[in-house]
C-alpha positions in Angstrom: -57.2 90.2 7.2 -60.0 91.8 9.2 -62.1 88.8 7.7 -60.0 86.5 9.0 -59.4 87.8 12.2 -63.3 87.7 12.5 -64.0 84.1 11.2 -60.6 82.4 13.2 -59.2 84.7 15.8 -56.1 83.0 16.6 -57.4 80.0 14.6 -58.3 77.1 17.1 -58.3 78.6 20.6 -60.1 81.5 18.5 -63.6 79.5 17.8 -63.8 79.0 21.5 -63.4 82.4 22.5 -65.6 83.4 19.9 -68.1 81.1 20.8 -67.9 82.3 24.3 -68.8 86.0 23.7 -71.2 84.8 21.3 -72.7 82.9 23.9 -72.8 85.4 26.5 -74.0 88.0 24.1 -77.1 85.3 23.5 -77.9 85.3 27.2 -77.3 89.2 27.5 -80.0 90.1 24.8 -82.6 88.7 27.3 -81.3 89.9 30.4 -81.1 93.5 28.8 -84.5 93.3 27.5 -86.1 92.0 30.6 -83.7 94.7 32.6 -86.0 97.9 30.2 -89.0 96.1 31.1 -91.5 97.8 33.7 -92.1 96.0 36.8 -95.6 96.9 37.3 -98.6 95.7 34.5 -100.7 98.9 35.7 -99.9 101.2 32.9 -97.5 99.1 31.4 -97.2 100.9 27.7 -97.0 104.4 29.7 -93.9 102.9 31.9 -92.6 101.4 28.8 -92.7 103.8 26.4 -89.6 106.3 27.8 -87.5 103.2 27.4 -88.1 103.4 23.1 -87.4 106.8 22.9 -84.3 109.0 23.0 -84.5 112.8 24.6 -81.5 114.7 23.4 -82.2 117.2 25.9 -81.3 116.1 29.2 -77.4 116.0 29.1 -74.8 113.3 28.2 -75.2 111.4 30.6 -79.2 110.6 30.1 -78.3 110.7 26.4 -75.5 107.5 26.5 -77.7 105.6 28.8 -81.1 106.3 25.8 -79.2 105.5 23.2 -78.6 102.1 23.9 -81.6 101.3 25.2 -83.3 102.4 22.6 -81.6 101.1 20.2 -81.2 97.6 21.4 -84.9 97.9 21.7 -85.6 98.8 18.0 -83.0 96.3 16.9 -83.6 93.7 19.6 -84.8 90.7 17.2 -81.2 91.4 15.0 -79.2 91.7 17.7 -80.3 87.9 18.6 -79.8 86.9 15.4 -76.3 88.2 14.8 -76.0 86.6 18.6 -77.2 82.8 17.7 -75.7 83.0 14.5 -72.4 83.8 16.5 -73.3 80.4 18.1 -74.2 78.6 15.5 -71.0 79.5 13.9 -68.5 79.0 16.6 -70.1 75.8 19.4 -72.0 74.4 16.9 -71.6 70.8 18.3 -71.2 71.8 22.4 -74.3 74.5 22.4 -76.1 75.4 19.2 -77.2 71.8 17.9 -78.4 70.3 21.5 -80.7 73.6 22.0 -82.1 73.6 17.8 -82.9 69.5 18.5 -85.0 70.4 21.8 -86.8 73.2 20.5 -87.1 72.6 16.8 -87.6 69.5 14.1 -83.9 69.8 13.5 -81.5 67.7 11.4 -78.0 67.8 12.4 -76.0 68.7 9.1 -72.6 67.2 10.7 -73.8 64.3 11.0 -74.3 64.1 7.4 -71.1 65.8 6.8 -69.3 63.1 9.1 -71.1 60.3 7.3 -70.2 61.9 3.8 -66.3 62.5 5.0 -66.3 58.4 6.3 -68.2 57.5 3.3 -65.5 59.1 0.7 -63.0 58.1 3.2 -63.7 54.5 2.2 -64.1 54.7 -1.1 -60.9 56.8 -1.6 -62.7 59.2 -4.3 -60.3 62.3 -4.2 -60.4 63.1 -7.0 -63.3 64.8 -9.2 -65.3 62.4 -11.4 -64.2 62.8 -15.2 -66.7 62.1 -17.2 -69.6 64.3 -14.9 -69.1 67.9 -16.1 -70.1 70.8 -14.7 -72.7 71.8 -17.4 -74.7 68.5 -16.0 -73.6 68.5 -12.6 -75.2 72.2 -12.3 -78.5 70.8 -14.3 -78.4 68.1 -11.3 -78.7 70.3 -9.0 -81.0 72.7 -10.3 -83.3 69.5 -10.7 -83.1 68.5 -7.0 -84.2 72.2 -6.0 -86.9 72.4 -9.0 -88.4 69.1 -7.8 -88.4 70.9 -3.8 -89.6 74.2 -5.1 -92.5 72.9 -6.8 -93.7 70.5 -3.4 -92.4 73.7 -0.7 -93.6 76.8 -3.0 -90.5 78.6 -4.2 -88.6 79.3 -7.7 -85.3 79.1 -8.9 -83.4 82.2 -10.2 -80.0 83.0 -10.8 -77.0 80.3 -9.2 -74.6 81.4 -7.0 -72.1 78.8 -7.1 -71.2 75.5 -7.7 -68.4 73.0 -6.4 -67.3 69.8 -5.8 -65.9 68.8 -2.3 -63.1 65.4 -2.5 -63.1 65.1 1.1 -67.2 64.5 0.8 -67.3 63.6 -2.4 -70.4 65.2 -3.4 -70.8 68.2 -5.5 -72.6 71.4 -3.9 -74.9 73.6 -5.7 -76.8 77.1 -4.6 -79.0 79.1 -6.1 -81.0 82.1 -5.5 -84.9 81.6 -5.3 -87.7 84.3 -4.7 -87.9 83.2 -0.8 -83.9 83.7 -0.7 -80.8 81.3 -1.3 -81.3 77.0 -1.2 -78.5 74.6 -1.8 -77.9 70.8 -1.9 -75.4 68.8 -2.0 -76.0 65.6 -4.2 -73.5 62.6 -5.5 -72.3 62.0 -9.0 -75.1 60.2 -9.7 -77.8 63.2 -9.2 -79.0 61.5 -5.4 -79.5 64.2 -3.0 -78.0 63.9 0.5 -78.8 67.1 1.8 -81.1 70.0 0.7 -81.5 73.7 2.5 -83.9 75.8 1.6 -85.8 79.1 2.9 -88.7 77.5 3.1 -90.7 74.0 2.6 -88.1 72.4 5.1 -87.8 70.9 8.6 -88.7 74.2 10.7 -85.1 73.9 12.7 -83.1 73.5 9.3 -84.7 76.4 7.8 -84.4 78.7 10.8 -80.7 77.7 10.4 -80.6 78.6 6.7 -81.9 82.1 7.2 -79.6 82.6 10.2 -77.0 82.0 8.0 -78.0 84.3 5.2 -79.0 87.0 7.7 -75.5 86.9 9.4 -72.9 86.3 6.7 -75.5 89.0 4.2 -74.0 88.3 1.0 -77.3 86.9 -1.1 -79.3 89.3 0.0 -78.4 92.3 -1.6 -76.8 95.7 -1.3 -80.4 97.4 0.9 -80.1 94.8 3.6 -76.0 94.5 3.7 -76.3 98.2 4.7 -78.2 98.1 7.4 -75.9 95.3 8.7 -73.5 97.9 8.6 -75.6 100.3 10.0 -76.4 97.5 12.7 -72.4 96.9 13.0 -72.1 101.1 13.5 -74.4 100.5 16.3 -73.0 97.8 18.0 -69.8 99.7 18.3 -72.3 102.6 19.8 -72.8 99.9 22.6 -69.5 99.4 23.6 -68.3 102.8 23.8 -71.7 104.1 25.7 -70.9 101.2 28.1 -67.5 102.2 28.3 -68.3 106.1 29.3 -71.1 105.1 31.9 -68.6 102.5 33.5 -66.7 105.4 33.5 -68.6 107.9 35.2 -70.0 105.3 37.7 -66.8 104.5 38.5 -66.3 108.2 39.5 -69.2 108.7 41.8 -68.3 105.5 43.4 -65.0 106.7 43.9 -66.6 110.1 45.3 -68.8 108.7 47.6 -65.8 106.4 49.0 -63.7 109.5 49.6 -66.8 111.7 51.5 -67.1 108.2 53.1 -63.8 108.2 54.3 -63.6 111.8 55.1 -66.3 111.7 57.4 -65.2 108.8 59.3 -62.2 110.8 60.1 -64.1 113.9 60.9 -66.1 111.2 63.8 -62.9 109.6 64.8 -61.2 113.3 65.1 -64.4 114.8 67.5 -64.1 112.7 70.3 -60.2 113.0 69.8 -60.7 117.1 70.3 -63.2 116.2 73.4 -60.9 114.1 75.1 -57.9 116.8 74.5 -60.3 119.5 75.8 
């Protein structure tokens, strides 16, 4: 459930909202980090330096406003990741494609998808081909990375899955290699229409690969899927730091508007007392 909720969110309206947050959370991990930054270059380091650290010492309210600092200092390169991911994920066609294209040599994978999905549309090929098993549809597959690996560097280890997709009509192979997970997806007859892999690919495609791997953590063992959780822990420490400095901003505001107020009535009650005397 909590899997779903995270993925859908109220299904369509969801990925929208989603991709909202995700988007503003994008745009906030460089407004915070430019916000910890010292405005003078004289003595830069020594300016900066306080804003790594966290001093236990100086009271709650110095100790909620280190933490996250800090930490979204230390972490800062994560948090952008989980961020774009987030993106990637959610306004794929709207935000994250248009930016990968201007920056990076980037392939648009729905446009293959869309071209696959018309292309089986056509031929009507529901259905899973017969006389391909999946003994030699998963030595297809491997062959298509084996022949990559060799040109880009990398080797194949264990697989991690294999399918085959009617509405494509392609099958779908992934496997783990010593630079982390590559897949293709190739047709019944072995012809590859589209290969990811962690490395040896176009540099926008394999940035999208890892930012994949790195959000969703499942092929990359139990180390790093802890400090995601650890990461998670600290992303709820954000929101409930912000929550208690909103807070206690919000008192002192409302302080100052009452001593405000009670001294305009203490001027508008002198010349009162002057005029009655």
């Amino acid at each position: 459930w909590l899997l779903h909720l995270h993925d859908r969110f109220l299904t369509g309206p969801g990925y929208l909202f989603m991709g909202v947050v995700a988007l503003v959370w994008t745009v906030d991990c460089f407004i915070a980090f430019y916000l910890t930054v010292p405005p003078m270059l004289r003595g830069f380091w020594r300016q900066w330096k306080p804003a790594w650290q966290v001093k236990t010492n100086l009271g709650a309210y110095r100790l909620n406003r280190g933490l996250p600092r800090a930490f979204g200092l230390w972490l800062w390169p994560m948090l952008f990741v989980f961020a774009w991911s987030s993106v990637m994920f959610n306004m794929r066609i709207f935000v994250y494609e248009p930016v990968m294209q201007a920056v990076f040599d980037y392939q648009s994978p729905m446009k293959t998808m869309m071209g696959l999905a018309e292309r089986a549309k056509a031929n009507r090929n529901a259905e899973v081909p017969l006389h391909v098993d999946w003994r030699h549809a998963e030595d297809m597959g491997r062959a298509v990375l084996d022949a990559r690996g060799r040109d880009a560097g990398f080797t194949l280890g264990e697989p991690m899955g294999l399918m085959y997709a009617p509405p494509l009509g392609v099958y779908m192979f992934a496997v783990q290699t010593n630079h982390g997970p590559a897949m293709t997806m190739f047709e019944e007859s072995g012809t590859p229409v589209r290969i990811e892999v962690p490395v040896g690919n176009r540099t926008g495609n394999a940035i999208e690969t890892w930012l994949a791997n790195l959000h969703t953590a499942e092929p990359l063992g139990i180390w790093y899927q802890t400090f995601v959780a650890f990461l998670g822990l600290v992303i709820a420490m954000f929101s409930v730091t912000g929550v208690y400095l909103w807070w206690k901003k919000r008192g002192v505001r409302r302080a100052r508007r009452a001593s405000a107020a009670a001294r305009d009535a203490d001027s508008a009650a002198v010349p009162a007392a002057a005029i009655s005397a």
